[in-house]
VEXTITOR-847229 format. One record per residue: y, z, x of N, C-alpha, C in turn. Coordinates in steps of 0.05 Angstrom, whole numbers, plus 32768, in hexadecimal, padded with zeros to 4 digits. Layout:
! VEXTITOR-847229
YZXYZXYZX/...
***
This chain:
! VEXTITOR-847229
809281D27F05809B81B97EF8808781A27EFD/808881917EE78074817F7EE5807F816B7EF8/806681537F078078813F7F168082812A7F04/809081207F07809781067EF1809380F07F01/808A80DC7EE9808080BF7EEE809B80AB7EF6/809680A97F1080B280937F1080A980757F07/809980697F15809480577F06806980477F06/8065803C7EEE804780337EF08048801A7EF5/803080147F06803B7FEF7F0B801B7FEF7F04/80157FDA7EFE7FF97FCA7EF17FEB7FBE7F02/7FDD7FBA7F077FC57FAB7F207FD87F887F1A/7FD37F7C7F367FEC7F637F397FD47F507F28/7FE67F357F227FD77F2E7F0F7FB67F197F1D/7FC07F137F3F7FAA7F077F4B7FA37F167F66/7F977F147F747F897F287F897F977F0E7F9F/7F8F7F237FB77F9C7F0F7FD77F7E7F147FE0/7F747EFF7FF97F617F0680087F6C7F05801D/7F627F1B80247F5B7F2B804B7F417F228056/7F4B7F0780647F2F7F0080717F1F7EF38057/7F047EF6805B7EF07EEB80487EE17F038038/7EEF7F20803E7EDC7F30802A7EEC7F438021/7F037F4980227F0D7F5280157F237F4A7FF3/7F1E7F4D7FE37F2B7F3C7FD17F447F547FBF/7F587F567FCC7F687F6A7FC07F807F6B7FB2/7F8A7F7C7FA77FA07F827F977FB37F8E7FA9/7FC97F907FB57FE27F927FBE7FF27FA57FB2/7FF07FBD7FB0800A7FD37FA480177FDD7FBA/800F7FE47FD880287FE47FDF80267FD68000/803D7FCA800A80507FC8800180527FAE7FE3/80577FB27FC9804C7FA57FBA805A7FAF7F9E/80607FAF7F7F805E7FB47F6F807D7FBD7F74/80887FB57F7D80A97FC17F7B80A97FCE7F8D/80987FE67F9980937FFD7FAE809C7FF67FCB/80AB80017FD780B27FFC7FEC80AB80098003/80A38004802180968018802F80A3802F802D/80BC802E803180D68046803680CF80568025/80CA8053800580C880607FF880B280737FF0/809B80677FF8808480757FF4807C807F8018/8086807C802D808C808980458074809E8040/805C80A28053805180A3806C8042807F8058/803F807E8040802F80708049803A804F804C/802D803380518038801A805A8029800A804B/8010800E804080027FFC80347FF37FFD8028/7FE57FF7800B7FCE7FFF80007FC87FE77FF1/7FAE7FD97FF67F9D7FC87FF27F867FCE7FE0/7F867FC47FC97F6C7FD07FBA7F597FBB7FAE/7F407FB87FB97F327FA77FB67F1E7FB67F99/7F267FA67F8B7F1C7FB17F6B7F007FA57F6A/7EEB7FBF7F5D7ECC7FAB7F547EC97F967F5B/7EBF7F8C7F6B7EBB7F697F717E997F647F80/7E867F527F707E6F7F4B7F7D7E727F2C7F85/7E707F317FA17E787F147FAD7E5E7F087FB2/7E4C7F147FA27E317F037FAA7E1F7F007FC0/7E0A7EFD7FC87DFD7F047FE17E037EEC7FEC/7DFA7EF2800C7E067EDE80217DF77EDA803A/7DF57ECE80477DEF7ED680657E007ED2806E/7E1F7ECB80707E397ECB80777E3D7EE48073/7E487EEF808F7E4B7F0880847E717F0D8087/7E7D7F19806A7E8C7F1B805F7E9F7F2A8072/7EB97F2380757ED27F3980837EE77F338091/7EF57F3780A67F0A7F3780AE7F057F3380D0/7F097F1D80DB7F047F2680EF7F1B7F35810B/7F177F2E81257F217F3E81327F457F3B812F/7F557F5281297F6C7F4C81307F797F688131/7F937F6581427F9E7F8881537FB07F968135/7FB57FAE81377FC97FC481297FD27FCA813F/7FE97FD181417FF97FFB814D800B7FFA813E/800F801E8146801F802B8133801B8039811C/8007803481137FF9804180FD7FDC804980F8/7FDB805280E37FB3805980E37FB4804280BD/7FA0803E80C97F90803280B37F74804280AC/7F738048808E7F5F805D807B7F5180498068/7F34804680727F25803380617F13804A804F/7F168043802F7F0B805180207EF680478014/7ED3804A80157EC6803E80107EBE80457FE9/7EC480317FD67EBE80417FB87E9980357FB6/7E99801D7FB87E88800D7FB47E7D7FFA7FCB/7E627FE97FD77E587FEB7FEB7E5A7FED8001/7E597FDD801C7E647FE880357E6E7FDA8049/7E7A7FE7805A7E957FD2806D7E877FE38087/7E837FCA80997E797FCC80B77E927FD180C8/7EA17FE080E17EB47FDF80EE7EB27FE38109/7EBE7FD481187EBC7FC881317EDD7FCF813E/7EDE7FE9814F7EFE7FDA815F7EFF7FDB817E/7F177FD7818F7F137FD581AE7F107FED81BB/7F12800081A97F13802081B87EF4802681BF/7EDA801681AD7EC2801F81AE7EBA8024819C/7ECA803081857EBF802F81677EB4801E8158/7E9D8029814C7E8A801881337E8980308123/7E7A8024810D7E6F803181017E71802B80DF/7E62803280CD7E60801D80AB7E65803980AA/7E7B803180897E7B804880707E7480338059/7E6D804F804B7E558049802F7E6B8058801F/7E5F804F7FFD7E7080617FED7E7380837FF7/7E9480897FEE7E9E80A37FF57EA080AB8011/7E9C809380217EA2809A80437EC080868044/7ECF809880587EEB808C805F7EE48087807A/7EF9807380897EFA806980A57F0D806C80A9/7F20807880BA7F34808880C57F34808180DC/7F4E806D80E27F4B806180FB7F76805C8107/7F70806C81127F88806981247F9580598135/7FA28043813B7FAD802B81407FB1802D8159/7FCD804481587FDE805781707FE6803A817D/7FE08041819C7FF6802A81B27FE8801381A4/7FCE800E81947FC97FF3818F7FA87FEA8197/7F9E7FDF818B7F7C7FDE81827F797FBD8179/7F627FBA817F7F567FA581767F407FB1815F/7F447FA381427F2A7FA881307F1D7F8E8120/7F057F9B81177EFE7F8281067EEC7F9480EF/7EEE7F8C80CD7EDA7F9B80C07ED17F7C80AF/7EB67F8380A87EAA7F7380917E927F858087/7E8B7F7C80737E717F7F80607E627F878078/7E527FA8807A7E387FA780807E2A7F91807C/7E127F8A808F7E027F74808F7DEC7F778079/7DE57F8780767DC97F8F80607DDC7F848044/7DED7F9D80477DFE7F97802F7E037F76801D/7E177F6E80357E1E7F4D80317E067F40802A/7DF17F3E80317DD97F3280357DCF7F368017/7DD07F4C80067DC07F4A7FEB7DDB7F4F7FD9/7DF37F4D7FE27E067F537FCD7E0D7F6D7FBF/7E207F6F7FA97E257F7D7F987E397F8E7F93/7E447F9C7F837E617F9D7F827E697FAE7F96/7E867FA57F9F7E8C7FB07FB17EB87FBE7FA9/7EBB7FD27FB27ECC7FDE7FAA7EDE7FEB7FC6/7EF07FE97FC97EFE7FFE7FDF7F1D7FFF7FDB/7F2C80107FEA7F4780157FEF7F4D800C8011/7F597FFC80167F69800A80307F81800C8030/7F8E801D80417FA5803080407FB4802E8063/7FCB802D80607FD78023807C7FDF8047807C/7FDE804D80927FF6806F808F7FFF806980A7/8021806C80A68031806580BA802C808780CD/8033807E80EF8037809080FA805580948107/805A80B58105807180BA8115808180A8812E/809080A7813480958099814C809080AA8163/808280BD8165808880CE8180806980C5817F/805680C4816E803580BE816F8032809E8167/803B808E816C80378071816C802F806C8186/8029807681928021806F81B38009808381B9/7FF7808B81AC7FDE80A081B17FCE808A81B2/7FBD809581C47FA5808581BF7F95807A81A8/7F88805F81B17F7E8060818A7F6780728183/7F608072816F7F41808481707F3C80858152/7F27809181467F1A808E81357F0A80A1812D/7F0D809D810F7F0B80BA80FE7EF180B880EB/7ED980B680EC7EBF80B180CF7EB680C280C5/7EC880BD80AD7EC180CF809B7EB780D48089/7E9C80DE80837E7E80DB80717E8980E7805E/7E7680E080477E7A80ED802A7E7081098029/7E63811180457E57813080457E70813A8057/7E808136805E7E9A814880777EA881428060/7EB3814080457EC68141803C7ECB815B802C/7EE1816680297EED817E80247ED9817A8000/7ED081917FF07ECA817F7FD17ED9819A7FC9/7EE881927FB37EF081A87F9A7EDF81A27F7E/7ED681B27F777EC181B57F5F7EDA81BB7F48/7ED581A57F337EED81AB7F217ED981C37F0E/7EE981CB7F027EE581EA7EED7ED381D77ECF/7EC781DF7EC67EB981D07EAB7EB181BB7EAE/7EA081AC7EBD7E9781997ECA7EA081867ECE/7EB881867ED37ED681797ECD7ED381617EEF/7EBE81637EFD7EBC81547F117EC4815E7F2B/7ED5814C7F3E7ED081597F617EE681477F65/7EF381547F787F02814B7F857EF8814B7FA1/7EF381347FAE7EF2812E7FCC7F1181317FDD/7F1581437FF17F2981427FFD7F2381348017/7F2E811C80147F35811180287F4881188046/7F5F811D80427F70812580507F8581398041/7F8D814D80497FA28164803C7F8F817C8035/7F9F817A80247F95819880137F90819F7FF2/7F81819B7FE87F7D819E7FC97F7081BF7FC4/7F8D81CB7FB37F7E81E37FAC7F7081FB7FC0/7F7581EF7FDD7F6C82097FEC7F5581F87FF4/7F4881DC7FF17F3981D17FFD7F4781C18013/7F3A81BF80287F4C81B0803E7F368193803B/7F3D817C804B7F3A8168804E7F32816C806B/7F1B815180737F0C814880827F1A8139809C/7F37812B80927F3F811B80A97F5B812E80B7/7F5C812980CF7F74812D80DF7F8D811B80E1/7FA3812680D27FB8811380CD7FCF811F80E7/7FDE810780E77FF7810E80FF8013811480EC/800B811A80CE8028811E80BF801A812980A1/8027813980978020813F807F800D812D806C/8000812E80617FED811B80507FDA8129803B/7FE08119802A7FCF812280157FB68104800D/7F9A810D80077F8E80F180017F7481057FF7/7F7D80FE7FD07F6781077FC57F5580EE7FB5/7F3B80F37FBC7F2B80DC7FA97F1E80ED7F94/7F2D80F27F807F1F80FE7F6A7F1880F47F4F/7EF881007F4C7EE380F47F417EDC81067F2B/7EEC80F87F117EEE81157EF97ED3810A7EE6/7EC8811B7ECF7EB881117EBE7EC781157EA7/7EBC81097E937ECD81037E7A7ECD81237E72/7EEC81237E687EF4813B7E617F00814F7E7E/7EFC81417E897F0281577EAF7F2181557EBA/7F29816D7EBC7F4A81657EBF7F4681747EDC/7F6281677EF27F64816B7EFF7F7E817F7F0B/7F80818E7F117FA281997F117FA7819D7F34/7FB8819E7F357FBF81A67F527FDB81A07F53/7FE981B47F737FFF81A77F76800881997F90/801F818C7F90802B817A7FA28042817E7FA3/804B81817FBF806B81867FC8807981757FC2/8097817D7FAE80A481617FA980A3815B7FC2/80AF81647FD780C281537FEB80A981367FF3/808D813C7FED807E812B7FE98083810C7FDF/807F80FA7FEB807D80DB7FDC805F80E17FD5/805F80D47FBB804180D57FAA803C80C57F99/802380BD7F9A801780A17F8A7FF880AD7F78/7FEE80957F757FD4809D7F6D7FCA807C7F60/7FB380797F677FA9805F7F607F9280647F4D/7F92805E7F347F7480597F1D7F6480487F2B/7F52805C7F377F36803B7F3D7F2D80327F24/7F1E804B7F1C7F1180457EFF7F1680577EE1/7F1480507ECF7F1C805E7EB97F41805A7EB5/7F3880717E9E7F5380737E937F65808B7E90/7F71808C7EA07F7A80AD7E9F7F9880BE7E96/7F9F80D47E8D7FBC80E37E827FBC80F07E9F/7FD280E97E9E7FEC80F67EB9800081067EB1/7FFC811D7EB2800F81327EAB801A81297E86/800A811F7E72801081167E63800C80FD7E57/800D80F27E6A801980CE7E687FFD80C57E71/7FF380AB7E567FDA809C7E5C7FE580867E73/7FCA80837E837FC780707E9D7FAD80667E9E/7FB180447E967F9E80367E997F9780367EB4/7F7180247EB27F6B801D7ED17F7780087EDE/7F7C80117EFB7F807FFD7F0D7F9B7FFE7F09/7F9F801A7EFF7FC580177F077FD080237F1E/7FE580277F2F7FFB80337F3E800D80447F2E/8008805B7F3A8021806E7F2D8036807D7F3D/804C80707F3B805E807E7F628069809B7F4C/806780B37F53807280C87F47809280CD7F5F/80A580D37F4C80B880E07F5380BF80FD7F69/80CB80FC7F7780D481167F8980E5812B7F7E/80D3812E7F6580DD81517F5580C381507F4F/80BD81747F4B80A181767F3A809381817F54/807D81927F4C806581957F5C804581907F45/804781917F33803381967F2D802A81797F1B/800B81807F1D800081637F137FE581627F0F/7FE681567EED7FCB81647EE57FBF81437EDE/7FB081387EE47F9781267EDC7F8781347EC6/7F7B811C7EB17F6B81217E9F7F5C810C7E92/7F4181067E957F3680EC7E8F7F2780F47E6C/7F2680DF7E647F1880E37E467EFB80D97E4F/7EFE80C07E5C7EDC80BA7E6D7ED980BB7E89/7EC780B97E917EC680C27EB37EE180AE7EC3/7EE980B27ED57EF980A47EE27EFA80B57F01/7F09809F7F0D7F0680A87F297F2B80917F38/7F3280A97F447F5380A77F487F5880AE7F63/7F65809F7F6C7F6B80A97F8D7F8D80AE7F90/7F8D80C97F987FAC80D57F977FB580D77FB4/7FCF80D27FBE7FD780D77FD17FEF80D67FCF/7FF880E97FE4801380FB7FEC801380F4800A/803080F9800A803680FF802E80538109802E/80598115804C8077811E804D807E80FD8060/809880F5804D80A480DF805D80AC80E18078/80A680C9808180AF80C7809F80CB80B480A0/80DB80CE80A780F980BF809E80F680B680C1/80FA80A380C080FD808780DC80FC807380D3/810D806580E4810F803C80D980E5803980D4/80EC802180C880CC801680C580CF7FF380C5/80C67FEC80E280CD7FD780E280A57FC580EA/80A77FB980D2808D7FAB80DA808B7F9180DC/806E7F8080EF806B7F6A80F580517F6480E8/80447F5580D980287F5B80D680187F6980D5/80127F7180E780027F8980F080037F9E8101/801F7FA08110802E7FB3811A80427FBF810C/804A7FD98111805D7FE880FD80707FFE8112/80877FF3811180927FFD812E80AA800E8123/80BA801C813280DE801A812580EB80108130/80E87FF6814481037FE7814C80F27FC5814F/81067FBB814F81037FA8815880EE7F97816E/81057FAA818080F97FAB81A380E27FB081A2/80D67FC1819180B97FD2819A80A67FC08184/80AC7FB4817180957FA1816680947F898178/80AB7F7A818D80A67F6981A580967F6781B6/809F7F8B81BD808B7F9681D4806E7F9681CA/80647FA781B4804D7F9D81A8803F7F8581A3/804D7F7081A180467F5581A280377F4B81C0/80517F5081D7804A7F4E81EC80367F5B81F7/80347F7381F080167F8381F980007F7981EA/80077F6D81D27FE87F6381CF7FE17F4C81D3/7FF37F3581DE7FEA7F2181ED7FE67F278208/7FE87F3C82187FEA7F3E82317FC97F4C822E/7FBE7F4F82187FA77F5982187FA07F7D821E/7FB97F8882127FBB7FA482217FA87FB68200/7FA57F9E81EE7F987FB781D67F787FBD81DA/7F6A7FAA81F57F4E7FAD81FA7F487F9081F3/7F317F9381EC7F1B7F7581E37F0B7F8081D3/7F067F6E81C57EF27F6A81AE7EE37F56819E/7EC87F5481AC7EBD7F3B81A17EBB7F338185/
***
């Protein structure tokens, strides 16, 4: 059975800024979508095509704490420098993800590679909040880089394009990152005429974001720069571009637990987003210049 479209929401009509370099669009929590409902994941930020011009300011976000969750930076277009208290650095370039785990709680900071910022030019990404279990909200933090050469690739049939597996499983290809809960995270990169098929577990929450192009979903045309939350019936799901386009799909098995968040902590009680507060003024997430 086919998945059905529950509902399409449209890119919002003005962007938010994160800091000074990120300039993004908001679908979730955002567009009607509620965390509960799209459960493992909490957030998705999509910073659409944007050339902010060259600088010697260099562009970003500076230091501030997470726990409780992993945050998944998806690089489409130029590059993001990252800095956190555990010891991690390190830049992704197009088709590299940053996979960075929060756990008891981290200090981070990302901006524009310096080369980059410095001569400009368009710049493109996703980031993605993925909530963790409550029994793994307290792991250590740590950190996942993941190049455009470690990623799982599925070669579509008739030069129909590639699927990069990010995290899960496409087709008997596995994915590059280590998740603490079911996950699906495909960045697939069709050429005109390239259809994509695969399946997905209803019991699955499932989305899929148009970076670019224009694409049919089991049927149904989908402009760019849309959100598509699919329904919990159905496994199967076929993509099909008329011109090149490139779509990022993701699934997960819900994490049935309260979800109670503060900013930048994501707890299930009360008590324990306090306690998180207090641990990070007491300075227990590290330092970071």
């Amino acid at each position: 059975m086919k998945k059905i479209i529950e509902k399409i929401a449209a890119k919002p009509a003005r962007p938010g800024m994160v800091g000074d370099g990120f300039r993004v669009f908001n679908f979730i929590p955002g567009a009607g979508i509620l965390q509960k409902r799209i459960s493992p994941f909490l957030m998705l930020d999509f910073n659409a095509e944007y050339d902010f011009g060259p600088s010697d300011h260099i562009r970003g976000v500076d230091v501030h704490p997470h726990k409780g969750f992993e945050t998944v930076t998806i690089a489409y277009k130029g590059s993001v420098a990252h800095y956190d208290s555990s010891g991690s650095s390190g830049v992704i370039n197009p088709g590299d993800v940053q996979w960075m785990t929060a756990g008891n709680g981290i200090l981070h900071k990302e901006f524009h590679e310096e080369s980059f910022s410095r001569k400009g030019g368009p710049f493109e990404m996703v980031q993605l909040w993925v909530n963790l279990p409550k029994k793994d909200k307290s792991v250590d933090p740590h950190y996942q880089a993941l190049t455009a050469d470690k990623m799982g690739k599925l070669v579509l049939d008739n030069d129909g394009g590639v699927v990069n597996v990010i995290a899960g499983n496409a087709n008997g290809v596995s994915g590059a990152a280590s998740t603490y809960t079911p996950v699906n995270l495909f960045d697939v990169r069709l050429n005109a005429g390239g259809a994509f098929k695969t399946s997905i577990p209803a019991t699955h929450n499932t989305a899929l974001l148009v970076i670019n192009g224009n694409i049919t979903i089991n049927g149904t045309p989908v402009a760019e720069h849309s959100f598509v939350l699919f329904g919990n019936e159905g496994e199967e799901l076929e993509l099909t571009a008329d011109k090149n386009a490139v779509v990022l799909v993701l699934s997960g098995e819900p994490i049935n637990e309260p979800i109670v968040s503060y900013g930048p902590f994501v707890m299930n009680t009360k008590e324990e987003i306090e306690q998180a507060i207090m641990d990070y003024n007491l300075g227990k997430f590290g330092v970071l210049d």
